[in-house]
C-alpha positions in Angstrom: -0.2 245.9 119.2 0.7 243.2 116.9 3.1 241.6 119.5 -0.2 241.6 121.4 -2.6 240.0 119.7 0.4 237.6 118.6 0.5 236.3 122.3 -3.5 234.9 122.3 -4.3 231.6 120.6 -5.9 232.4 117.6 -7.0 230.0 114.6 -5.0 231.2 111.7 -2.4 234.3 111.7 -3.2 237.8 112.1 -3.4 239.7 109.0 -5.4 242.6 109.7 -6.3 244.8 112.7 -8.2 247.7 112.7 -10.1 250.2 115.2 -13.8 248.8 115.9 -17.1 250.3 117.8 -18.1 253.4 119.0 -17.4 252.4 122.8 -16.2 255.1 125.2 -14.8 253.1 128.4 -12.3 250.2 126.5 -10.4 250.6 123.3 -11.7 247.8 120.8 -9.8 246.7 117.3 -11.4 244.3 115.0 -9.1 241.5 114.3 -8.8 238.7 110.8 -6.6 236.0 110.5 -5.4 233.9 107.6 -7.7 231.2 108.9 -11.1 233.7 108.1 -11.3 234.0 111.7 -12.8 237.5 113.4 -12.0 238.2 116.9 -12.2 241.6 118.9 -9.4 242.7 120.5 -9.5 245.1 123.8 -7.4 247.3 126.2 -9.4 247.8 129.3 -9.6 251.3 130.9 -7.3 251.7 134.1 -8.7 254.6 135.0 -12.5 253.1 135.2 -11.0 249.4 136.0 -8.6 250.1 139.2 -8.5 246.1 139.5 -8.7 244.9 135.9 -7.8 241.6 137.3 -10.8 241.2 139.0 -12.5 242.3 135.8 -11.3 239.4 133.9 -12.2 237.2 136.5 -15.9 237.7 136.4 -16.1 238.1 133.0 -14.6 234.3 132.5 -16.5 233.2 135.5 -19.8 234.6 133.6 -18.8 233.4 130.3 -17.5 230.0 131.5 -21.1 229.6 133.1 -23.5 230.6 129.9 -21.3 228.2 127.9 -22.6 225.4 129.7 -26.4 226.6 129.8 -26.6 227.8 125.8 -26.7 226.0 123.4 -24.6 227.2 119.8 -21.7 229.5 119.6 -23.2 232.4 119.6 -25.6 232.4 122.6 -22.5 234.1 124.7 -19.4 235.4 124.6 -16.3 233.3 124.4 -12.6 234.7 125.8 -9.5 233.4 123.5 -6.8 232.8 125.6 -3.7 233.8 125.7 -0.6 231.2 124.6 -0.3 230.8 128.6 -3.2 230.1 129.3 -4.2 233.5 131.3 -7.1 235.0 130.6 -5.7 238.6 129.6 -2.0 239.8 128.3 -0.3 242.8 130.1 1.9 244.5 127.5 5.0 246.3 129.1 3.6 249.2 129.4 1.2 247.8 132.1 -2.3 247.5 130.3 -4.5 244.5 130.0 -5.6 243.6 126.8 -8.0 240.7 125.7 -9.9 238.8 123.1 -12.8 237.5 122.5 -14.4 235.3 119.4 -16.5 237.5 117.2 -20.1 236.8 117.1 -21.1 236.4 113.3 -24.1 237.9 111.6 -25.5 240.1 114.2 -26.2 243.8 114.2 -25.4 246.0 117.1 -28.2 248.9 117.6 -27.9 252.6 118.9 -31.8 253.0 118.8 -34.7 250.6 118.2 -35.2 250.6 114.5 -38.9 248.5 115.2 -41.1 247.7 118.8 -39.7 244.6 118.5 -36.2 245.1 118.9 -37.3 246.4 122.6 -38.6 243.4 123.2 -35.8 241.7 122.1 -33.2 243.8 123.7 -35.5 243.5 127.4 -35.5 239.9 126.6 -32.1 239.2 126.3 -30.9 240.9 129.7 -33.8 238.6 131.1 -32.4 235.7 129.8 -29.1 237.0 130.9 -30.4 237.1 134.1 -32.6 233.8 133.8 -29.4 231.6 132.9 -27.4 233.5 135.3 -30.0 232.7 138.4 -27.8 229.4 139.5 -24.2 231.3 140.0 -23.7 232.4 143.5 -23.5 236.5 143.5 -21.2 236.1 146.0 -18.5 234.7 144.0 -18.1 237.7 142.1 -15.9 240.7 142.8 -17.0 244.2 142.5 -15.8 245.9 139.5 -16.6 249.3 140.6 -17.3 249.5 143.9 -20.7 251.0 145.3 -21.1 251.4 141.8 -25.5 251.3 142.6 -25.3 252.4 146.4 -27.6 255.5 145.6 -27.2 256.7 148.8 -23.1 256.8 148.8 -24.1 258.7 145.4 -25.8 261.4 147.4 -22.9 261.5 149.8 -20.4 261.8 146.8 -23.0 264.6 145.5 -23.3 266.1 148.9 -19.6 266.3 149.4 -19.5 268.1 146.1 -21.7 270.7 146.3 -19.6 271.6 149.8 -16.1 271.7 147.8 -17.6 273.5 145.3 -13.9 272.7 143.1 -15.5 273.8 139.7 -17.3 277.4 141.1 -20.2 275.9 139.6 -22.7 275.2 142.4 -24.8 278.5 142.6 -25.8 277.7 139.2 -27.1 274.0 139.5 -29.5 275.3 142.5 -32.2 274.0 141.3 -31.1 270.4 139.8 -29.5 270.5 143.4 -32.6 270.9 144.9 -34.8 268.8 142.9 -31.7 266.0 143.9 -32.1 266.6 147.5 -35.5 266.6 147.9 -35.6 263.0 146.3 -32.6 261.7 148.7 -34.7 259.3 151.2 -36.8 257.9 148.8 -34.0 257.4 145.8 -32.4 254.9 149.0 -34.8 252.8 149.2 -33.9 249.6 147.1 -30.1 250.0 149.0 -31.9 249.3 152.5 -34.1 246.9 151.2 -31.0 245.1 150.1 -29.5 245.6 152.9 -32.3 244.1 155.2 -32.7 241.1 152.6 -35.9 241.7 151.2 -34.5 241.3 148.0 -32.4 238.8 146.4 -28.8 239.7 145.5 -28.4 238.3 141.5 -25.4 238.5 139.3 -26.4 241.6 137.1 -25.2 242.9 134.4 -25.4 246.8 135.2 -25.1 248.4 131.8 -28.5 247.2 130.1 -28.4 249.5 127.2 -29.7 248.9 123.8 -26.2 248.9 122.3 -25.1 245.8 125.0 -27.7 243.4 123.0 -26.1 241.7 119.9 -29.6 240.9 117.7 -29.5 238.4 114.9 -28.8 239.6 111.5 -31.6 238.0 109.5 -34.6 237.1 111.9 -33.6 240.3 114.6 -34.0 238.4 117.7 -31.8 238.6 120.7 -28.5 236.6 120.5 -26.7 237.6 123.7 -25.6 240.4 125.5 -22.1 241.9 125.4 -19.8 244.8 127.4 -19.6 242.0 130.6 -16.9 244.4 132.5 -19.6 245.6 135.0 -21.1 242.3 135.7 -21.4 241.7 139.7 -23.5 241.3 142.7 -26.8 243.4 142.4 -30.4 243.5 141.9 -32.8 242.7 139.0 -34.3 246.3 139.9 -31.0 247.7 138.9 -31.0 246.1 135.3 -34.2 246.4 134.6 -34.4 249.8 135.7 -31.5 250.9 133.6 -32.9 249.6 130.4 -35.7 251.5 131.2 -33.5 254.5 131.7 -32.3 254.6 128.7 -34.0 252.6 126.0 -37.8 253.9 127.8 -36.5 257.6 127.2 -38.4 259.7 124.9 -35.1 261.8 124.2 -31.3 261.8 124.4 -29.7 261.6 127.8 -28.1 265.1 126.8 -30.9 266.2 125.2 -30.9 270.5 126.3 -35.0 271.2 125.0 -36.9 269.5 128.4 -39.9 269.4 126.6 -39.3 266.4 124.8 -37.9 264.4 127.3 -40.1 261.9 129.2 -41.0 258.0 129.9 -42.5 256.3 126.5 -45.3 254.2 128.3 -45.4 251.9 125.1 -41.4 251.3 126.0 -42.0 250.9 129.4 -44.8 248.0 128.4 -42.6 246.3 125.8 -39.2 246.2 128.1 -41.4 244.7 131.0 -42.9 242.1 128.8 -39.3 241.6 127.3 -37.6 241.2 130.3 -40.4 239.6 132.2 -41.0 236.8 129.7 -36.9 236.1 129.9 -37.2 235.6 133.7 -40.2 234.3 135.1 -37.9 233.1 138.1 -38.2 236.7 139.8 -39.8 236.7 143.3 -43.2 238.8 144.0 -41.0 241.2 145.6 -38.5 242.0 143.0 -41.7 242.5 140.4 -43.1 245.0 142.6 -39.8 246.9 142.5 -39.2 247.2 139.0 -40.6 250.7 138.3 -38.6 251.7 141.4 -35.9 250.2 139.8 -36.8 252.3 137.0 -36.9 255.8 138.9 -33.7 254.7 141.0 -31.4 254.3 138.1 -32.5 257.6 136.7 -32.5 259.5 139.1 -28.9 257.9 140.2 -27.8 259.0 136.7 -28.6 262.2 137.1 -27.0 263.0 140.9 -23.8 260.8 138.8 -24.0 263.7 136.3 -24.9 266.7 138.4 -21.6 265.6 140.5 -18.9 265.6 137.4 -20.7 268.8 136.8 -19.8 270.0 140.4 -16.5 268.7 140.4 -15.1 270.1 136.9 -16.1 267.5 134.6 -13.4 264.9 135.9 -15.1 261.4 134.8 -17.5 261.5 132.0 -16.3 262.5 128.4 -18.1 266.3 127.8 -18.4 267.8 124.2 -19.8 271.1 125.0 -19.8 273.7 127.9 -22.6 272.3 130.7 -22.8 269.3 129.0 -23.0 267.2 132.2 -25.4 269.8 133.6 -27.7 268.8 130.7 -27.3 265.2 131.1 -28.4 265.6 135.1 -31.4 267.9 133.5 -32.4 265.4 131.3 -32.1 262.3 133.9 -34.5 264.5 136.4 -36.7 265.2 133.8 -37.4 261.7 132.7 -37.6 261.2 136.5 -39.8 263.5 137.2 -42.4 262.3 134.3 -42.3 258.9 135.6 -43.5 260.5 139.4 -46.4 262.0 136.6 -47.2 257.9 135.4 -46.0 255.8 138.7 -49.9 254.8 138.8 -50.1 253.9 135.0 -46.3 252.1 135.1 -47.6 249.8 138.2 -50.6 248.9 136.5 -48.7 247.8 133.3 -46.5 245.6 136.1 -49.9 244.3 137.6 -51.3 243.2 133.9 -48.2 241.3 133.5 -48.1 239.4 136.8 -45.9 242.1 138.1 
C-alpha cells in the first residue's frame, strides 16, 4: 500500500495510513502527510466494478464539472492524481486504487440526528442534480449495467425462482407473490423512459443519508460523496431512493413488520429538500417522484428476494434469511406507501409537484 499511495501527487509525504469508513463495496484508508494534508485513499471492488475504468471516467468527468459550477473547495470532490497523470494507479496485482482530497470539518451521518438534516441531505442530491442539469447523460458510461431496469430485475428474479439453486423458493411464496403481482406496474418509469416522456439526467443512484457530507458547525449540506454509480438515469430514481431509505420508519433488515413503514413527515421534508435544490425539473418528472419512491423500493426488495433465491451470492449477509428479511422489509415499506399514495401526491401537489 505505501508504494501506492507513494505514486499519487500529494502535498507533503505520507506519514500515516490507516483503515477509514464503514463502506461495504470499496476498501477506504485515511491518509496524512508531513504537509498536514488528509486525503482518502481507495481500492475499488472488481467484483461490483467489472470496468473500473469506466468508473474513473465518470467520476472525473462529474467532478471535473462541479469544480467549475461551485464555488470553495469543499462544494465537490476533488481526484489527486497520480505522478502520471492518470486518474487511478493499478498495483501489480491488478486493482485500481485512487485518491481523493479530504473534505475538512464535515460530519458524515448514518441516521438524521434533527428534521433538518433531511432536508439538508434531500437538498444536497438536488443540487447534485441541479449543477449536474448542463452535462449530457449520454457522455457517461454505465457503471453497472441495467443497474434501475426494474423490469430486467423481474426477469433476473423470475429466472431465479425457476433455478431454484439455493432450495429456497417454497419458502419465499409469499414475498414471491406479493413481487409478481406488482410486476407491470413496478415497469412503468422504464417504458416511460424508454418512449421519452422523461428526461434522461446524470444521477447519482445511491442517495443515502450516509452519501451527504454536512458541515461540521452550521449542519448544512456540503456535497455528496460515493460518485462510483453516477450515470444516465432519472430524477425519479434518486429521489425515490432517498426516500427508500432515509423515508423508512425502520431498518432495511428490520425482522418485526410492524414497525416498518413510510414516515409522511420524511416524505414531506425530502421533497421540500430535494425540490427546493432543483426547481429545473419538468411537470412530468414531479408527478413521478412518489413512483419514483415505490419503484426503488420495491426494486430493492425483488434485488433482495433474488440473492435470497440464488444462495446469497451478492449482498454481504450476517444471519440465516437475512436477505429474506431485507426483501420483507422493502415490500413492507412498499406496501404502506400503496396505504398513503393519495396523502404522498398531495404533499407533491402543495409543493408545485
Amino acid at each position: 500500500m505505501e508504494n501506492v499511495i507513494r505514486r499519487f501527487r500529494l502535498e507533503g509525504t505520507p506519514v500515516s495510513v490507516e483503515r477509514y469508513g464503514s463502506g461495504h463495496i470499496n476498501r477506504t484508508w485515511l491518509v496524512r502527510t508531513d504537509a498536514g494534508r488528509r486525503y482518502i485513499l481507495q481500492r475499488l471492488n472488481r467484483t461490483v466494478f467489472a470496468d473500473p475504468a469506466a468508473v474513473m471516467e465518470n467520476v472525473a468527468a462529474v467532478c471535473a464539472f462541479l469544480a467549475g459550477r461551485t464555488g470553495g473547495e469543499r462544494r465537490c470532490l476533488r481526484l489527486a492524481p497520480a505522478l502520471d497523470g492518470t486518474l487511478y494507479v493499478r498495483d501489480e496485482d491488478g486493482e485500481f486504487w485512487r485518491v481523493y482530497g479530504f473534505v475538512e470539518g464535515c460530519v458524515c451521518l448514518e441516521v438524521p440526528e434533527t428534521p433538518e438534516d433531511l432536508y439538508q441531505s434531500a437538498a444536497a442530491f438536488g443540487t447534485f442534480q441541479s449543477r449536474l442539469a448542463d452535462l449530457p447523460a449520454g457522455t457517461l458510461r454505465e457503471t453497472i449495467p441495467r443497474f434501475h431496469d426494474t423490469p430486467d430485475r423481474y426477469r433476473q428474479l423470475r429466472a431465479a425462482v425457476g433455478a431454484d439453486a439455493a432450495g429456497r423458493a417454497a419458502g419465499a411464496g409469499p414475498e414471491i407473490a406479493f413481487a409478481l403481482a406488482r410486476e407491470e406496474a413496478a415497469g412503468a418509469l422504464q417504458r416511460m423512459r424508454q418512449a421519452g416522456a422523461l428526461p434522461v439526467r446524470v444521477t447519482h443512484n445511491d442517495t443515502k443519508l450516509n452519501n451527504v457530507l454536512l458541515d461540521a458547525a452550521t449542519r448544512r449540506a456540503v456535497c455528496v460523496v460515493d460518485l462510483d454509480t453516477v450515470m444516465p438515469g432519472l430524477a425519479a430514481y434518486d429521489f425515490g431512493d432517498a426516500v427508500r431509505f432515509a423515508g423508512a420508519t425502520a431498518a432495511e433488515d428490520e425482522r418485526d413488520l410492524e414497525k416498518m413503514g413510510l414516515s409522511l413527515e420524511a416524505f414531506d421534508l425530502i421533497a421540500r429538500g430535494y425540490l427546493d435544490a432543483c426547481p429545473g425539473l419538468t411537470d412530468r418528472e414531479r408527478e413521478t417522484l412518489p413512483l419514483g419512491a415505490w419503484t426503488m423500493t420495491l426494486e430493492c426488495g425483488v434485488r433482495f428476494l433474488t440473492d435470497y433465491l440464488q444462495g446469497d451470492t451478492y449482498f454481504a449477509v450476517h444471519r440465516p434469511g437475512h436477505n429474506l428479511d431485507r426483501a420483507r422489509a422493502q415490500f413492507r415499506l412498499a406496501e404502506d406507501m400503496e396505504r398513503k399514495w393519495d396523502a404522498m401526491t398531495a404533499v407533491m401537489a402543495r409543493l408545485g409537484g
